[in-house]
C-alpha positions in Angstrom: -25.4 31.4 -7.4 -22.0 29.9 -6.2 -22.4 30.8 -2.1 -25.3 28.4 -1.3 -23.7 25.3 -2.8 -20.2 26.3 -1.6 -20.5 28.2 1.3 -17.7 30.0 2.8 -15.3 27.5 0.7 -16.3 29.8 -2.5 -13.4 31.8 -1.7 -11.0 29.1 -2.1 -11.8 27.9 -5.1 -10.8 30.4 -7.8 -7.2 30.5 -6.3 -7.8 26.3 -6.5 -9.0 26.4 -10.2 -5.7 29.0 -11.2 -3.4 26.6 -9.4 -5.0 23.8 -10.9 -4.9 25.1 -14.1 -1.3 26.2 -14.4 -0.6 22.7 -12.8 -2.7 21.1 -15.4 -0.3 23.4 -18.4 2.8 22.8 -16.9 2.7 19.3 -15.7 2.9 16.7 -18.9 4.4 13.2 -19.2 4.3 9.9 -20.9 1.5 8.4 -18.4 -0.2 11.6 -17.4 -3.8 11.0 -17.0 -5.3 15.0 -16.5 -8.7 13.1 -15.7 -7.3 11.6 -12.2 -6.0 15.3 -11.5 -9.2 16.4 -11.7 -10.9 13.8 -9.7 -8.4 13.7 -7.2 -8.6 17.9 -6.8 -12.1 17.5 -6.5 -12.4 15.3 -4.3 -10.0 16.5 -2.1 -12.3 20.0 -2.5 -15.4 18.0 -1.5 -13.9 16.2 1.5 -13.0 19.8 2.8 -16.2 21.2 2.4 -17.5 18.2 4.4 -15.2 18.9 7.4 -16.3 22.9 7.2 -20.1 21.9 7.4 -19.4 20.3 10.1 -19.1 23.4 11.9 -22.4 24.7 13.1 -21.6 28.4 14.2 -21.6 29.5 10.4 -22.6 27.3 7.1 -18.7 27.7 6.1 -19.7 24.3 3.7 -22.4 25.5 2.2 -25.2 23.2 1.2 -22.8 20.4 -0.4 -20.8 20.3 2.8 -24.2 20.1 5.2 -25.3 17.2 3.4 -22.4 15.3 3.6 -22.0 16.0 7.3 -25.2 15.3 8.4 -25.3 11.9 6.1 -22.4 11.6 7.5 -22.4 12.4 11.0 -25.0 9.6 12.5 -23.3 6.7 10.8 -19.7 8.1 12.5 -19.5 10.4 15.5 -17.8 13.6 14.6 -14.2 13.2 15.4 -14.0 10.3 13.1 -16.5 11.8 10.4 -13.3 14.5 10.4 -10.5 11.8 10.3 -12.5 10.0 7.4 -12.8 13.3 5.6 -9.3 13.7 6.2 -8.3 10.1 5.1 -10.3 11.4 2.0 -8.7 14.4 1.3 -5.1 12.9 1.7 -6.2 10.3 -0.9 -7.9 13.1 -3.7 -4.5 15.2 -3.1 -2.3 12.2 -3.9 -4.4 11.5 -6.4 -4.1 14.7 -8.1 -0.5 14.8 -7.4 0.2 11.7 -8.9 2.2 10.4 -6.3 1.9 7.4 -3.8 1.6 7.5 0.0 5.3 6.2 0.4 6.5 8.9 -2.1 5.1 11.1 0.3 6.2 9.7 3.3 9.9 8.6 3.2 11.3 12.1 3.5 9.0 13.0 6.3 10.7 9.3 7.6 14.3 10.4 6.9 13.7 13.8 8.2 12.2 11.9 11.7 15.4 9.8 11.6 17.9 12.3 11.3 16.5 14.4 13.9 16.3 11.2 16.2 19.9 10.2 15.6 20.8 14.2 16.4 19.1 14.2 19.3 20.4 10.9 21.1 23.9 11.3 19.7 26.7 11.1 22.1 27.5 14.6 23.5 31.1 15.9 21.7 34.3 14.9 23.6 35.6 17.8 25.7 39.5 18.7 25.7 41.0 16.6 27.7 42.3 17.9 31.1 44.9 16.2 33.5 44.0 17.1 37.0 47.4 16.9 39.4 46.9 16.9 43.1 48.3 19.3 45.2 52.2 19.0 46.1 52.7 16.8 49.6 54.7 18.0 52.8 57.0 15.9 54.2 55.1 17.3 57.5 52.3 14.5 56.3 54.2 11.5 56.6 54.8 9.0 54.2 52.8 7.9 51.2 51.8 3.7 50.9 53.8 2.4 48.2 51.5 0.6 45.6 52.9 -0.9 42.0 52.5 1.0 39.0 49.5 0.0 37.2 48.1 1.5 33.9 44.4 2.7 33.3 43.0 2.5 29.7 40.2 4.0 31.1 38.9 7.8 31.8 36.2 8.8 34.2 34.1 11.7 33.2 33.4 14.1 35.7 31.4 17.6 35.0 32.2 17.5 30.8 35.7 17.4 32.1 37.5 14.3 31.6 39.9 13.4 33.6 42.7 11.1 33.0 43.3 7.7 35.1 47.0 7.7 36.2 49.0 6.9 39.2 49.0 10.0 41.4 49.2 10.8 45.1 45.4 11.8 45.6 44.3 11.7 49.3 41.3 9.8 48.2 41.1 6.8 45.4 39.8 7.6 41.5 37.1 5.2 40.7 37.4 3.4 37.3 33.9 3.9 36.3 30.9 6.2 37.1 28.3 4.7 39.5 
């Protein structure tokens, strides 16, 4: 009696109904309106038939899901007969939820922004290392003499940071990375 109407979505509804219910039992307030829950659920239930009887290898809508997809299905090609469905179904769960789109959005939002601030963070400081030259021979000859200078800055280098000082290196540090 149920698998013409429903199709192969029959199976889902008892475990719908016994959530449903217990939600219906459990969930009571000072504006709780059981009536929306119920709309909402079922429309949300309704929407997803459409999208299964839009399928055409087996009638996983049933009879209620057919018609909606072929009334459906000229007015709107298929892709956006799904997405409309969809749209649907996201509305008839919020409505049965109780709960508005922005409720429902803003931790998927902080959850995007955390793991975009993790990702383009700055890469941790390594230990600093202080890279001294090899010692000169006197058999080299004499070093130029320059004036002491100090560097405030560091040059990274291979996650190694090396510090900018005055050194005898046989070729100059530059301050910054090209």
């Amino acid at each position: 009696m149920v698998a013409p109407w429903f199709g192969t979505a029959r199976w889902l509804l008892p475990p719908i109904l016994i959530v449903l219910g217990y939600f219906l039992e459990r969930v009571q307030g000072d504006h709780w309106d059981w009536q929306l829950t119920l709309v909402g659920s079922g429309l949300a239930y309704v929407c997803l038939l459409g999208v299964l009887g839009l399928i055409d290898a087996h009638p996983s809508g049933g009879i209620i899901g057919r018609a909606m997809a072929r009334f459906m299905s000229p007015l709107v090609t298929v892709p956006g007969t799904v997405a409309i469905f969809g749209v649907f179904m996201s509305a008839g769960i919020l409505l049965a939820l109780d709960m508005s789109l922005p409720a429902v959005v803003a931790p998927l939002g902080r959850l995007f922004s955390r793991s975009m601030a993790r990702l383009f963070r700055p890469a941790p400081e390594v230990a600093s290392t202080v890279v001294t030259p090899a010692p000169v021979s006197a058999a080299d000859g004499p070093l130029p003499r320059r004036a002491p200078r100090t560097c405030r800055r560091s040059m990274r280098v291979v996650s190694v940071t090396i510090a900018c000082r005055r050194s005898r290196w046989p070729f100059p540090i530059p301050d910054q990375l090209p």
